[in-house]
C-alpha positions in Angstrom: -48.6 -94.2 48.7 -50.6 -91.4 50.0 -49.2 -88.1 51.0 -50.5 -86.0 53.6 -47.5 -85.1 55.5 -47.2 -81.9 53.7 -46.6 -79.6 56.5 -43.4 -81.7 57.5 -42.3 -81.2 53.7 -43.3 -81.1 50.2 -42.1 -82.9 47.6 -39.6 -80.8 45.4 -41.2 -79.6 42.1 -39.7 -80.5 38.7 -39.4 -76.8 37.5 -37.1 -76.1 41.4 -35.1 -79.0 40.6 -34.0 -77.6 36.8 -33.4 -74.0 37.8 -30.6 -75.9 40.6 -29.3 -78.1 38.5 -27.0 -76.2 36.5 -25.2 -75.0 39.9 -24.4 -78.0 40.4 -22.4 -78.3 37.6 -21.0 -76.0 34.9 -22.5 -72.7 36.7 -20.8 -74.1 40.0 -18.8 -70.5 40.3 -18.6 -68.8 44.3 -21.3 -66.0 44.0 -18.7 -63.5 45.4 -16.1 -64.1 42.6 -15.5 -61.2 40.2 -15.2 -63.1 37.0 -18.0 -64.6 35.0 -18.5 -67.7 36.5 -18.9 -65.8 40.0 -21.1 -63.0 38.0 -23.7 -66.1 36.8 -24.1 -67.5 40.3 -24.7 -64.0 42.1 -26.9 -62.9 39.6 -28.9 -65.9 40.5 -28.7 -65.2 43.8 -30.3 -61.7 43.4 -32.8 -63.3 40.8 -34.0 -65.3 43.5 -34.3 -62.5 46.6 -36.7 -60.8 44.0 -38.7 -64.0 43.7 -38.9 -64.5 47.3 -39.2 -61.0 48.0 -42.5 -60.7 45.1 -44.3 -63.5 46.9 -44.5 -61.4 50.6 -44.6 -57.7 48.9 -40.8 -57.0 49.9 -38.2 -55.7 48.3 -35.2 -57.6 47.4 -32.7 -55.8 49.6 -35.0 -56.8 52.4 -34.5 -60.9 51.8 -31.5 -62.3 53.8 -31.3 -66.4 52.7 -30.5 -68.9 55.5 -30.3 -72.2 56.5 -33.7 -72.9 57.4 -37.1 -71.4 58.9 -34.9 -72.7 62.3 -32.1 -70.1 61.7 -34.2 -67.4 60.7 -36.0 -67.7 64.0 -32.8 -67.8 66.0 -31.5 -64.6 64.0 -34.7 -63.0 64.4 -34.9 -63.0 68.4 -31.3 -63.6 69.2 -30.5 -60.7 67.1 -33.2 -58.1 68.3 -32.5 -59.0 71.7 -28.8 -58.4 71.4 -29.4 -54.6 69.6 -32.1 -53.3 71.7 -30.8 -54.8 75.1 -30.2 -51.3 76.1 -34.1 -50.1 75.4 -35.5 -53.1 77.4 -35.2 -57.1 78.1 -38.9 -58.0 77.8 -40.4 -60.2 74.8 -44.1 -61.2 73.9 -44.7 -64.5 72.1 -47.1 -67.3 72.9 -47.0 -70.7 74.2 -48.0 -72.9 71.0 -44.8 -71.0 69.0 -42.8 -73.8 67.1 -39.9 -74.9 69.1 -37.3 -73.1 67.4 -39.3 -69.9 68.7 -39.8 -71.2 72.4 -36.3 -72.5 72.4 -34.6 -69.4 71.7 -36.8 -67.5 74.1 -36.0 -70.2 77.2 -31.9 -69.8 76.2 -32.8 -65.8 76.6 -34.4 -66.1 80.0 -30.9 -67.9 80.8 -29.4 -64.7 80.0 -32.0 -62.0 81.8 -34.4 -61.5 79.7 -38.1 -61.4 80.4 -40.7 -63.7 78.0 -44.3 -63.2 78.3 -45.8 -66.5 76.5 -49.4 -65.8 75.8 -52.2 -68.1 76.5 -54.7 -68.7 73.4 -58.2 -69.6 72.8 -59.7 -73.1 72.5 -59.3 -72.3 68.6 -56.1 -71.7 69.0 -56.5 -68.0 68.6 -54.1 -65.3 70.6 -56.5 -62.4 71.0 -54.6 -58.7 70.2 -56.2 -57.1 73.5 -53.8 -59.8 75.4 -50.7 -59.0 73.5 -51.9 -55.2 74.4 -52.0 -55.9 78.1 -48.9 -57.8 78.3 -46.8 -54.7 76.4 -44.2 -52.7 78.8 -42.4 -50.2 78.6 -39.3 -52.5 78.0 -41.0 -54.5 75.1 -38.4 -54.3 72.5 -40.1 -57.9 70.4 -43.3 -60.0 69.7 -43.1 -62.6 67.9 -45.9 -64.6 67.0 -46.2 -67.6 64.4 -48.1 -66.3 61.1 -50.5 -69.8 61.1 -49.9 -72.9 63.5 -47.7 -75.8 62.3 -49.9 -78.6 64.1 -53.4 -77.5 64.3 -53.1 -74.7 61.0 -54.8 -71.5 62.7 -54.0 -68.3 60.9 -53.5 -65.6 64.0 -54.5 -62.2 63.6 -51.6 -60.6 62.6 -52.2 -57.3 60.4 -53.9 -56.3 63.7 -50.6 -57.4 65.5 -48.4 -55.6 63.3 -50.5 -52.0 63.9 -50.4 -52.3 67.5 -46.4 -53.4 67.8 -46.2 -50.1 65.3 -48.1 -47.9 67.2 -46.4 -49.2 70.5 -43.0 -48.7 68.4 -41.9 -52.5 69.3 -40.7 -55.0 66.4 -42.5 -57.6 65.1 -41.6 -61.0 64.3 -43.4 -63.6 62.9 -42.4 -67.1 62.4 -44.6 -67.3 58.5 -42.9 -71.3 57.7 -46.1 -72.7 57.5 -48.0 -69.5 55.8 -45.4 -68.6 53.2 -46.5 -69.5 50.0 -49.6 -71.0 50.9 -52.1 -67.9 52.1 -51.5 -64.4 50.9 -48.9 -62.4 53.1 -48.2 -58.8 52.7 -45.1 -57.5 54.8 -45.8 -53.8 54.3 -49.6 -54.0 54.7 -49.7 -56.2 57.8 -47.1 -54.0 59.4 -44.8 -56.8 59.7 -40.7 -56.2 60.6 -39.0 -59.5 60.5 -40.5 -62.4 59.0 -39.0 -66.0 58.7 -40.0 -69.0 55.5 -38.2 -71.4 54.4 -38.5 -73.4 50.7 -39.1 -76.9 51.1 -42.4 -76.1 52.7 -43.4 -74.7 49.0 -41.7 -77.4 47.0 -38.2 -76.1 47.0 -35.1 -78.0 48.7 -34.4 -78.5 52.0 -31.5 -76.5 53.8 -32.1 -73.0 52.4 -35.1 -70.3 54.1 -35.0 -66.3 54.4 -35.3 -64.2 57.3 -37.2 -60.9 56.0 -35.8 -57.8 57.6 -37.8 -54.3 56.7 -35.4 -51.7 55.5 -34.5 -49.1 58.3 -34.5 -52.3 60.9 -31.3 -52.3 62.6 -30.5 -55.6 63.8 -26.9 -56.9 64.5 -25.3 -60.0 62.4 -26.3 -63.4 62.8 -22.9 -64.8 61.6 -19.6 -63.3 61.3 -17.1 -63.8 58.7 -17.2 -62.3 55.0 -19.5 -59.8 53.2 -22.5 -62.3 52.3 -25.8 -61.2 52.9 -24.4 -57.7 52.9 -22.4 -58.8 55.9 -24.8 -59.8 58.1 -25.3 -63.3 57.5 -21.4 -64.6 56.6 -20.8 -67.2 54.7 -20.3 -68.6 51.0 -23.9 -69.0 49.6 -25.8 -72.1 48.6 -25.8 -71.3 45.5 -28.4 -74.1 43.8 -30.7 -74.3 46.9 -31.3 -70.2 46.7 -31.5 -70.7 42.8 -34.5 -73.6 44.0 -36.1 -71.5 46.4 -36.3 -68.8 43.8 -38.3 -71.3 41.2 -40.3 -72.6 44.3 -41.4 -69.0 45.2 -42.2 -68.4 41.6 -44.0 -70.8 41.3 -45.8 -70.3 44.1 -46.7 -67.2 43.1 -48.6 -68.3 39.8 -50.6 -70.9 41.5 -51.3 -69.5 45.3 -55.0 -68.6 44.6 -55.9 -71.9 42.6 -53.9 -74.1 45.3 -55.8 -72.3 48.2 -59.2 -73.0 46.6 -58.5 -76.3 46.3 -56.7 -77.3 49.4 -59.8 -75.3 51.3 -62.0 -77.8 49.2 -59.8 -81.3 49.6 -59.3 -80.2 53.5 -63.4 -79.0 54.6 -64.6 -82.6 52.8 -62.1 -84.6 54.7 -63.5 -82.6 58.0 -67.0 -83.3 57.3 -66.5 -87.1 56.8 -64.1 -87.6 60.0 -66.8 -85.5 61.8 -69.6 -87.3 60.8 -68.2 -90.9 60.4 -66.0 -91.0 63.1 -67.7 -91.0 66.8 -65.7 -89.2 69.8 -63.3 -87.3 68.1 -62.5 -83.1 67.7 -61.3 -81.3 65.4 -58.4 -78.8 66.9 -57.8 -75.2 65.5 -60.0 -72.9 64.3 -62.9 -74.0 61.8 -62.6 -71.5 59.4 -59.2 -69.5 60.2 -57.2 -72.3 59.5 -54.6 -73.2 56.9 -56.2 -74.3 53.2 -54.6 -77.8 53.9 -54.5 -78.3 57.4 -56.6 -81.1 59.0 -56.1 -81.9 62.8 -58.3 -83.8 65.3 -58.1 -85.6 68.1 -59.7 -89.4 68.6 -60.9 -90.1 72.4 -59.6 -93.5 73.7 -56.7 -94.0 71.4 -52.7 -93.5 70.8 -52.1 -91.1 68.2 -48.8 -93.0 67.5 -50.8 -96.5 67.5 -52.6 -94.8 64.8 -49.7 -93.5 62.1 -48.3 -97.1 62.6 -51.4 -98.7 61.3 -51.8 -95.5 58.5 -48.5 -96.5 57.4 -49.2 -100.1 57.1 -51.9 -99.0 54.5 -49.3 -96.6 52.7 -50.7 -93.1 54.0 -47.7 -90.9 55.3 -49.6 -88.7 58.3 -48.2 -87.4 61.8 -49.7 -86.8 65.2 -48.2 -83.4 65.3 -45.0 -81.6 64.5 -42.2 -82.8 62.5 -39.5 -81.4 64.4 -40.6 -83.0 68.0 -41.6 -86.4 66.4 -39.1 -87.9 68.5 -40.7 -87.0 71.6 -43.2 -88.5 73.9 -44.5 -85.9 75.1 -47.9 -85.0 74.0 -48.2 -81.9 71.6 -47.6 -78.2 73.7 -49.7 -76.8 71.0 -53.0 -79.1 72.4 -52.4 -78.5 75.7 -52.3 -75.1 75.4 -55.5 -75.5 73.5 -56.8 -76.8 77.0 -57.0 -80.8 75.9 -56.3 -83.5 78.4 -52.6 -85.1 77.9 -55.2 -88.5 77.2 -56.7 -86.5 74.2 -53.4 -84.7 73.1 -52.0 -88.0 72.6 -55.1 -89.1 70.6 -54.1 -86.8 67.9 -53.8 -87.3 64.2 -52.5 -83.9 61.8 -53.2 -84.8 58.0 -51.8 -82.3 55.4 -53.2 -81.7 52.0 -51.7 -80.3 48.4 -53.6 -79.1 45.6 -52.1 -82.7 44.5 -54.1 -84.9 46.3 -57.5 -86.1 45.5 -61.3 -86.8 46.7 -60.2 -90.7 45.6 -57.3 -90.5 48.3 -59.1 -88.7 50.9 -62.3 -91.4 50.8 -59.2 -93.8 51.3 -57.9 -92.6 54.2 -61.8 -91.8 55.6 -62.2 -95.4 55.5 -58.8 -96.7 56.8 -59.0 -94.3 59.8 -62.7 -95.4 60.4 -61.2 -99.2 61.0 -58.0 -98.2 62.4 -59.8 -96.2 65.6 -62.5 -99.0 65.8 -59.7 -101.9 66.3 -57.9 -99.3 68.2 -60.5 -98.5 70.3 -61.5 -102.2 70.8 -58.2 -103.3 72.8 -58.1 -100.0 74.7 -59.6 -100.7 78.6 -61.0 -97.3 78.4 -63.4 -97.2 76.3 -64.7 -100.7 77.3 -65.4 -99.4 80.0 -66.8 -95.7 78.7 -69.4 -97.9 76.0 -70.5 -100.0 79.5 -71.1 -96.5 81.2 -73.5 -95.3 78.0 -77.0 -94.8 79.2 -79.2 -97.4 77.5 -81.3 -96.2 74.4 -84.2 -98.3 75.8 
């Protein structure tokens, strides 16, 4: 089998899985317990809010675990729009935001609120002079993803976070896809919430953080008990913050190596689509763009068509998202990049580790060459776009 699904998830790492082990059994104590058993768990808990908080420059106070990169989104927007309702109703984010972004912000126009979603480039770039024009006076958020989950461009967001400071409005960003994988820096990039979650960096599934900068007041999430320093109730996952501890840590030791090679792995796997491959285009930016990201589209083909053959040869890809795999619409994200729905549904995303190698890569080069060509050989379409070819006589 080869992996390259890696921005759906990653496969847990041996050193995650031994620091959550032993909460699964003899330190299996309720981190708000006062005796020992209860001491051992919550000191893991804060062992690992310094991890997490070490790989994004924050401090430890300022890491609040969750569920998932899905809740901390929710949190993030439900909750701002609760606490400043009374400052303004108005919201900036853009339209290729994952869904658990463009969700929330739909179920807030239900109740009043205003969403601006910002157009991007062709690159997939939001440019900062439109998220300047679209500010109010009744801005209280923008939120805008860190990098893209489908296509892997890295917005500009230091220059986002200075102009929602100097324009005193908050600013989210959804960083699932960045965390761990690019440098982020909360305090030099201005940034005031920020959502990740761990089995994007080879922790477990189930557990993320939401990031909130001390001296942001934002209302509870969930109600109940004193966890999370009352604003996030409920009894902790115990072994799944203990795992996305190690996975931060160990992100953390290898980010620069894994970036160099993933960069490497992902620009040779771009230059042999490009070049072996005819009518096809890479989406997202060419050099602003994820280490490990690879995206393009094939003209004259079903990106689904496609995976199902890729999977027949043992290679584990996706046409786009994980979390709207089940839908048949094409991606949001490519047609806001201006692609036809004929081309969105051409597309093929393949995700790279610092795990995989030139060996596998040549492999899938050559079993994407023949899957397209057979492909494009029952598709009506481009018989008929290879009889309209000028003749090279």
């Amino acid at each position: 089998m080869i992996y390259l699904d890696h921005a759906a998830t990653t496969p847990m790492a041996p050193e995650v899985l031994e620091a959550m082990l032993p909460f699964f059994s003899d330190l299996y104590g309720n981190a708000s317990s006062i005796y020992g058993l209860g001491a051992r768990a919550r000191q893991a808990v804060f062992e690992a809010r310094t991890q997490v908080g070490a790989l994004i420059g924050a401090a430890p106070e300022e890491i609040y675990f969750t569920s998932g990169g899905t809740e901390a989104d929710n949190w993030a927007i439900k909750a701002v729009a609760e606490t400043c309702a009374d400052r303004g109703r108005h919201i900036i984010t853009t339209k290729i935001e994952h869904p658990a972004i463009l969700q929330t912000c739909r179920w807030l126009e239900q109740k009043g609120y205003e969403i601006t979603y910002l157009d991007v480039d062709r690159d997939g770039l939001v440019h900062v002079e439109d998220v300047e024009s679209a500010l109010r006076p009744d801005t209280i958020l923008i939120s805008i993803m860190f990098a893209n989950n489908e296509i892997g461009t890295i917005e500009p967001i230091a220059e986002i976070g200075s102009l929602a400071h100097r324009h005193r409005v908050l600013f989210h960003t959804d960083a699932v896809q960045a965390f761990g994988q690019i440098p982020i820096d909360v305090k030099d990039m201005q940034i005031d919430l920020l959502s990740a979650s761990a089995h994007k960096v080879n922790g477990p599934k189930g557990v993320g953080c939401l990031y909130i900068r001390n001296g942001v007041k934002i209302r509870p999430f969930l109600h109940g008990g004193h966890q999370e320093r009352s604003r996030r109730a409920g009894t902790e996952n115990v072994a799944g913050i203990a795992g996305f501890g190690a996975a931060a840590r160990r992100a953390a030791g290898i980010i620069s190596e894994k970036q160099k090679c993933e960069t490497s792995l992902r620009d040779y796997l771009i230059q042999r689509l490009e070049s072996e491959v005819p009518w096809c285009r890479l989406n997202g930016h060419r050099s602003r763009r994820l280490p490990g990201n690879v995206n393009f589209s094939f003209s004259f083909i079903e990106g689904e068509s496609l995976l199902i053959r890729l999977d027949m040869a043992g290679i584990c890809a996706s046409s786009g998202s994980a979390c709207t795999s089940g839908s048949l619409d094409p991606s949001h994200v490519l047609l806001a990049l201006g692609l036809s729905h004929e081309e969105a549904h051409g597309s093929l995303r393949l995700t790279l580790s610092e795990t995989n190698t030139i060996e596998e890569l040549d492999t899938v080069v050559e079993t994407v060459k023949k899957a397209v060509e057979l492909l494009r050989q029952m598709s009506p379409l481009y018989e008929d776009f290879i009889k309209n070819q000028p003749s090279e006589e």
